[in-house]
C-alpha positions in Angstrom: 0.6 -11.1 -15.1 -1.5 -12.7 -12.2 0.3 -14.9 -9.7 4.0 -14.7 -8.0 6.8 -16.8 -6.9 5.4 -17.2 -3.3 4.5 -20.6 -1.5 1.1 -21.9 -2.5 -0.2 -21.0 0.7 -3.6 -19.1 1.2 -3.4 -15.9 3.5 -6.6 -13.7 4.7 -6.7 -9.8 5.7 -9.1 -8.5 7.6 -10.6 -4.8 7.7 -13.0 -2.6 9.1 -14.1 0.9 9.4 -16.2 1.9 11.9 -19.4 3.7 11.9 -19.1 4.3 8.0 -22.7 4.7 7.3 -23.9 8.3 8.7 -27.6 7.1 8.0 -27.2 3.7 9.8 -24.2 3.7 12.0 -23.3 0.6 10.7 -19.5 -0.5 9.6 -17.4 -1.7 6.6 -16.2 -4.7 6.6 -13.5 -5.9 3.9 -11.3 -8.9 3.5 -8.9 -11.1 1.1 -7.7 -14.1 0.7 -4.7 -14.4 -1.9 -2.5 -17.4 -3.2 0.6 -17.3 -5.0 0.1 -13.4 -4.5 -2.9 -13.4 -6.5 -6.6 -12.7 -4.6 -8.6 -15.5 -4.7 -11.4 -14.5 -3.2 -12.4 -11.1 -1.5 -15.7 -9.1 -0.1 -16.1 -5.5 1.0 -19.6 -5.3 2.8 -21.7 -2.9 5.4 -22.5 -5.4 8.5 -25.5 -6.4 9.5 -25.3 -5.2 12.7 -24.1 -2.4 14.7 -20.6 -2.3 16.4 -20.3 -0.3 19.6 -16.7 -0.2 18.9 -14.2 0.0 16.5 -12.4 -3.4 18.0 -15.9 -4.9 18.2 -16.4 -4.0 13.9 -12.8 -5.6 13.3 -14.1 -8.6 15.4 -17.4 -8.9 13.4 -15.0 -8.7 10.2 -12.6 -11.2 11.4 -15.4 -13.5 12.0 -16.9 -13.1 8.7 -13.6 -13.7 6.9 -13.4 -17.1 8.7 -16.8 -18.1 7.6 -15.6 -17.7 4.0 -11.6 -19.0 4.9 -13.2 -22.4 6.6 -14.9 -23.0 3.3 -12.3 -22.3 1.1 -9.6 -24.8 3.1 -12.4 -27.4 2.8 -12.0 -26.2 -0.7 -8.6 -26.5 -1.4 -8.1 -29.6 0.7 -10.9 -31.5 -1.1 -8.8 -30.4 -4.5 -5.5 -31.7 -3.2 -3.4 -29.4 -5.1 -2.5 -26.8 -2.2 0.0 -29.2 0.2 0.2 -26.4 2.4 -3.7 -26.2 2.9 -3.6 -28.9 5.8 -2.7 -26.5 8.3 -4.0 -23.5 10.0 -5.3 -20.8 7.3 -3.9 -17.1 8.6 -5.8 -14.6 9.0 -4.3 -11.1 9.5 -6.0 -8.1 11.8 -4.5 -4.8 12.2 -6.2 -4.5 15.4 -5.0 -6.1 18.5 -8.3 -6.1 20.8 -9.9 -8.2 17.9 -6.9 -10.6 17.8 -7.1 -10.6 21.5 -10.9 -11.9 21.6 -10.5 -13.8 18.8 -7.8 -15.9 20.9 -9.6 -15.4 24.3 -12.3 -18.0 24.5 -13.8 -16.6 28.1 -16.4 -14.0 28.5 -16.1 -10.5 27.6 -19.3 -8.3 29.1 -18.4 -5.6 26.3 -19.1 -8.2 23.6 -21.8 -10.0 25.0 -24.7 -8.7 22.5 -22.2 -10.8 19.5 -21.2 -13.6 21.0 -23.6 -16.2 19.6 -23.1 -14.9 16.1 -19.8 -14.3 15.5 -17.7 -16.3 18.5 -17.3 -19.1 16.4 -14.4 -17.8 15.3 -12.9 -18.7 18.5 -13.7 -22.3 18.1 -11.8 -22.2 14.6 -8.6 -20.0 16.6 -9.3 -22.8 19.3 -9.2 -26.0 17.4 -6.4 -24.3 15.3 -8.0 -24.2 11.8 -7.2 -20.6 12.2 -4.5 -18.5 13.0 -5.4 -14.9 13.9 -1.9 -13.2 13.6 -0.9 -8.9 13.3 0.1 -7.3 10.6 0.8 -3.4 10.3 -1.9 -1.2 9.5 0.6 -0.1 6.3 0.5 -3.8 5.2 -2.8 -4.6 5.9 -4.2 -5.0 2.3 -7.5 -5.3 2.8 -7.6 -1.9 3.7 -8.5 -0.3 0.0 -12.1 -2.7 0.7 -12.9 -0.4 3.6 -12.1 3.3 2.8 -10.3 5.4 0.7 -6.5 5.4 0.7 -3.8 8.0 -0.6 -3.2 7.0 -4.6 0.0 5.2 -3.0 -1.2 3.3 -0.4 -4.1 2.3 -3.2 -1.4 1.2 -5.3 0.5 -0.6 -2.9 -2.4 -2.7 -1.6 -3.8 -4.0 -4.9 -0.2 -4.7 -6.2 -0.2 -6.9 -3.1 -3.6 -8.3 -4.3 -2.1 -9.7 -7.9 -4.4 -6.7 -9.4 -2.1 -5.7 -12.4 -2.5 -3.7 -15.6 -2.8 -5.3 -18.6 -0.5 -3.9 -21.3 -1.0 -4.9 -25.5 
């Protein structure tokens, strides 16, 4: 069964782990977008760059996950079926700095190196075509895209995702 009784709304998580790559130093990032409690779209990627901080790799993430929720509210809105898809999509962080630069549109000196490449997300926060909200770490679900989780946590996260077993 994919799908649930939820409100057609889209929802994004946001992930990152820092420093992942011992040959590179560079991070993971992951994120997910689901609908009706099905994933709709998803990523789990090293980034191109590397963070100086584990805040500054959740940042990068977030920003990358708006990139890819922008397009798919253009998406949705150009298909009309999602009523809910004319306001802001939510994105969900499990780390507070990020949300807190996200939401901040002056200058940070620790994040100056990004901030022509992934600030736009504060334009999107800004304008509100996003809202960058909290969740708990526990119920962050993008969290199985960026390392490995204990068998239940695992579990927990991609029943969240709509991922189910088939059965015949």
């Amino acid at each position: 069964v994919y799908g649930g009784d939820e409100e057609l709304v889209v929802k994004g998580y946001i992930d990152a782990s820092f420093d992942t790559d011992p040959d590179d130093s560079k991070s993971q990032t992951g994120y997910v977008y689901v609908l009706n409690g099905g994933a709709v779209s998803w990523c789990s990627s090293k980034q191109e760059v590397v963070a100086a901080s584990t805040c500054e790799a959740e940042y990068i993430a977030a920003s990358e996950a708006a990139h890819e929720g922008i397009w798919m509210k253009e998406l949705i809105t150009d298909l009309g079926v999602v009523p809910s898809a004319s306001g802001p999509m939510t994105l969900f962080s499990d780390n507070i700095g990020a949300i807190a630069i996200a939401k901040e549109p002056r200058f940070h000196r620790k994040t100056k190196h990004i901030k022509r490449r992934y600030n736009s997300i504060q334009d999107h926060v800004q304008s509100g075509v996003i809202d960058i909200c909290k969740v708990h770490t526990d119920l962050n679900i993008a969290d199985p895209l960026t390392k490995p989780l204990p068998r239940a946590n695992h579990d927990q996260h991609h029943n969240a995702m709509g991922v189910r077993y088939i059965t015949m």
